[in-house]
C-alpha positions as a Markdown table, in Angstrom:
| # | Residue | x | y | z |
|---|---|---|---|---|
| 1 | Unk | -15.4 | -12.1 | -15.9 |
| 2 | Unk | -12.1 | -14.2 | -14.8 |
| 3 | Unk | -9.2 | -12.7 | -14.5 |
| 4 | Unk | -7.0 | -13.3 | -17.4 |
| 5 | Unk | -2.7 | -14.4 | -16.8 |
| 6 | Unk | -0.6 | -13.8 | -19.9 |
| 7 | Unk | 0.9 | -17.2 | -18.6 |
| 8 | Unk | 3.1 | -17.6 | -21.7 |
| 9 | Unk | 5.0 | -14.7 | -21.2 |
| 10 | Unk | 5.2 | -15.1 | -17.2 |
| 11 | Unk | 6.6 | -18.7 | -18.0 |
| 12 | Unk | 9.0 | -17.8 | -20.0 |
| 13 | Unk | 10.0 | -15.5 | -17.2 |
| 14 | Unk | 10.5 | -18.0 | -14.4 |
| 15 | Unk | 12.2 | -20.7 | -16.9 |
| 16 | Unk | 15.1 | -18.4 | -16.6 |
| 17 | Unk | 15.4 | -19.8 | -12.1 |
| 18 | Unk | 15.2 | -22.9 | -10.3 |
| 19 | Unk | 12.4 | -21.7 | -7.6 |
| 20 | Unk | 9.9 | -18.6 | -7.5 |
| 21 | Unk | 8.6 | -17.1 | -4.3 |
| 22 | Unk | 5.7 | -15.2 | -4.4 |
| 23 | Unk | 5.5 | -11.8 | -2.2 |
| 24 | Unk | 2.2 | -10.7 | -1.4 |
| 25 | Unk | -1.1 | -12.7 | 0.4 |
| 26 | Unk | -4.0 | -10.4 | -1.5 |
| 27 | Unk | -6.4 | -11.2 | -4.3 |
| 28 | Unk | -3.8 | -10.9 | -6.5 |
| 29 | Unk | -1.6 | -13.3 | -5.2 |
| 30 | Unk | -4.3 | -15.6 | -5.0 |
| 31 | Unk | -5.5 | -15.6 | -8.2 |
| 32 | Unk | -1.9 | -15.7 | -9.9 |
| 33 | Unk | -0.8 | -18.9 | -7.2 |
| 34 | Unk | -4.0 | -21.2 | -8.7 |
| 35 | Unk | -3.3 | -19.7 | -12.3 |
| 36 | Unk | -0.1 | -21.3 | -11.7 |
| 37 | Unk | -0.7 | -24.0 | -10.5 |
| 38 | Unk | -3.1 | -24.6 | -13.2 |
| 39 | Unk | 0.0 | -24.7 | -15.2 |
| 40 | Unk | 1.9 | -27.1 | -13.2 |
| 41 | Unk | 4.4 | -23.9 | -11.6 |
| 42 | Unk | 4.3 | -23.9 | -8.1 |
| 43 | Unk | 6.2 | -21.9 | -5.9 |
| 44 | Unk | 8.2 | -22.5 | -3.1 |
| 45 | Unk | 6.4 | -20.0 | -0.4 |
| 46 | Unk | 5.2 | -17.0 | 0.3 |
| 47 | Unk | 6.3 | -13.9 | 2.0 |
| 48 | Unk | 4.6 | -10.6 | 3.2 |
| 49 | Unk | 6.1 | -7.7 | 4.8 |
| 50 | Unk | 4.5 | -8.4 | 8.0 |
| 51 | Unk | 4.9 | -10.9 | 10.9 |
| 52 | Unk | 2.3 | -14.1 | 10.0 |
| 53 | Unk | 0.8 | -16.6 | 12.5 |
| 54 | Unk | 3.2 | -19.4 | 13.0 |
| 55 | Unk | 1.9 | -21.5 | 11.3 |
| 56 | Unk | 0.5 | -19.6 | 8.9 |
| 57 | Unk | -0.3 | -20.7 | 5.2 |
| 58 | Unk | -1.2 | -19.1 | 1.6 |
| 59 | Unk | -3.3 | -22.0 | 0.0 |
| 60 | Unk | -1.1 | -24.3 | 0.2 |
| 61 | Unk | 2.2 | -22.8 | 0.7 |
| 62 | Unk | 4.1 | -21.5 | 3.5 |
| 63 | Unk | 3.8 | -18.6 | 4.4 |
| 64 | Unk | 6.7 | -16.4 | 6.0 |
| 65 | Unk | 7.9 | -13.0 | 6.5 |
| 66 | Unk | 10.0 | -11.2 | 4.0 |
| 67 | Unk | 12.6 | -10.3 | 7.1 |
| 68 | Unk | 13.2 | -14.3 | 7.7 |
| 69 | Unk | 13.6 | -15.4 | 4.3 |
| 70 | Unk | 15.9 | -12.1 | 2.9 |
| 71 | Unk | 19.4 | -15.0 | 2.4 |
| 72 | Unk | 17.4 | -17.4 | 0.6 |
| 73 | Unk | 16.0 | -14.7 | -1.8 |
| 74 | Unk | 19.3 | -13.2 | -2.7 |
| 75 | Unk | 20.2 | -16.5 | -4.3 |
| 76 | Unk | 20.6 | -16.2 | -8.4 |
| 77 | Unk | 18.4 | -19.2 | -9.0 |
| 78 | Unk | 15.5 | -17.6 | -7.0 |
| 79 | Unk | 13.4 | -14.7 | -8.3 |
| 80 | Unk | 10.3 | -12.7 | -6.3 |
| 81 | Unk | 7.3 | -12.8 | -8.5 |
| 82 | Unk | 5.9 | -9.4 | -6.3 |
| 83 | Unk | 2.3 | -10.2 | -6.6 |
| 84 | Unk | 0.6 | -7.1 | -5.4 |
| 85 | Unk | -1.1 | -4.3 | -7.7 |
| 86 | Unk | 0.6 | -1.2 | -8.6 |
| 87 | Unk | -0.6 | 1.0 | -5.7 |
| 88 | Unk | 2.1 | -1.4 | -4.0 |
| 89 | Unk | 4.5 | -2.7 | -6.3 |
| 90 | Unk | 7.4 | 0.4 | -5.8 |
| 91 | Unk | 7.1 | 0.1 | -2.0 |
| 92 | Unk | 7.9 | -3.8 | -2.6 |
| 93 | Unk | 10.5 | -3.1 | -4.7 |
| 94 | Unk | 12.1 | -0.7 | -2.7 |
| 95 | Unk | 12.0 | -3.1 | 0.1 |
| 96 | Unk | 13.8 | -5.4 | -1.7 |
| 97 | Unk | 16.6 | -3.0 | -3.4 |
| 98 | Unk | 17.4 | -1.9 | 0.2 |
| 99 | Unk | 17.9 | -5.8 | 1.2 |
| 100 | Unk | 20.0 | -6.3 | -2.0 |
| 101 | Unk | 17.5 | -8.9 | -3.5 |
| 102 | Unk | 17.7 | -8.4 | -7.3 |
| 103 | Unk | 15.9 | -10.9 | -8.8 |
| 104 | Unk | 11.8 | -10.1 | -8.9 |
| 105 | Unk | 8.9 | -9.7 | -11.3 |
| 106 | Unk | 6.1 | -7.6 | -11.4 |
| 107 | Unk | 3.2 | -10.0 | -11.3 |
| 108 | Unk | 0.4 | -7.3 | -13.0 |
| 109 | Unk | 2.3 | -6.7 | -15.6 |
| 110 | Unk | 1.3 | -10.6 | -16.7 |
| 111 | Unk | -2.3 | -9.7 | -15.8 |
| 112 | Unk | -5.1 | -8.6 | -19.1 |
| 113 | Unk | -5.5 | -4.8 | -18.5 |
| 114 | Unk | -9.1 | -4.9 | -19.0 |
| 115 | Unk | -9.9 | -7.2 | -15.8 |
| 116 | Unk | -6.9 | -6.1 | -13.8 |
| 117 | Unk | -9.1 | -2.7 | -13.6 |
| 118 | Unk | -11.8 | -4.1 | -12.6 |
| 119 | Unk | -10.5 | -6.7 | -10.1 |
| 120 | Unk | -7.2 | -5.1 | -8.8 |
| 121 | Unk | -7.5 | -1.2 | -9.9 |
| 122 | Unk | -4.4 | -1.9 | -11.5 |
C-alpha cells in the first residue's frame, strides 16, 4: 500500500511562502520530499536537530543542522514543513518556538490516516 499525501491541501499551504525547508531526515521525510517533487515543489534543504556529516545530503538536498540555519528560517517567506510523525512533532515545535521561528507545518497532518498508521504509527 503507498503512502497517500493530501498534496492539494499541503499546496495550498506552501503557496502562501517563497521557499519550504523540510525538518526531519526519517521515512517520513522521505516519502513527503519525492511526493513533492512529484509535484514539481522542491524544497530548499533540509535540517535535523543533530550535527550532519559535512557534506551530508537528504536525496538531493542539503542537508544541515537546525542550529546553523535558525536566521534563515525566521524569514516571513520561509516556512518549516516539520516532517516527522507525531511521537516527535511537539518536541520540533517546541524547538522552534524557543528559537522564535514561527512559520512551520505539520507534515502528517497532509498524510491519509489509514497508511500513516501503518507506515509512521502516526
Amino acid at each position: 500500500m503507498e503512502v497517500q499525501i493530501r498534496m492539494a491541501r499541503l499546496k495550498k499551504e506552501l503557496r502562501d511562502y517563497d521557499r519550504f525547508i523540510i525538518y526531519g531526515a526519517g521515512s517520513l521525510a522521505k516519502i513527503l520530499n519525492a511526493k513533492l517533487q512529484e509535484n514539481n515543489l522542491h524544497a530548499d534543504y533540509c535540517v535535523i536537530s543533530g550535527n550532519p556529516n559535512d557534506d551530508s545530503t537528504f536525496g538531493e538536498l542539503p542537508l544541515f543542522s537546525f542550529y546553523d540555519c535558525i536566521a534563515d528560517l525566521r524569514k516571513e517567506n520561509t516556512v518549516v514543513l516539520i516532517a516527522v510523525t507525531k511521537l516527535y512533532e511537539k518536541e520540533i515545535e517546541g524547538i522552534l518556538i524557543k528559537n522564535n521561528v514561527k512559520n512551520y507545518i505539520f507534515a502528517a497532518s497532509f498524510v491519509d490516516s489509514i497508511t500513516a498508521d501503518k507506515y509512521f504509527c502516526i
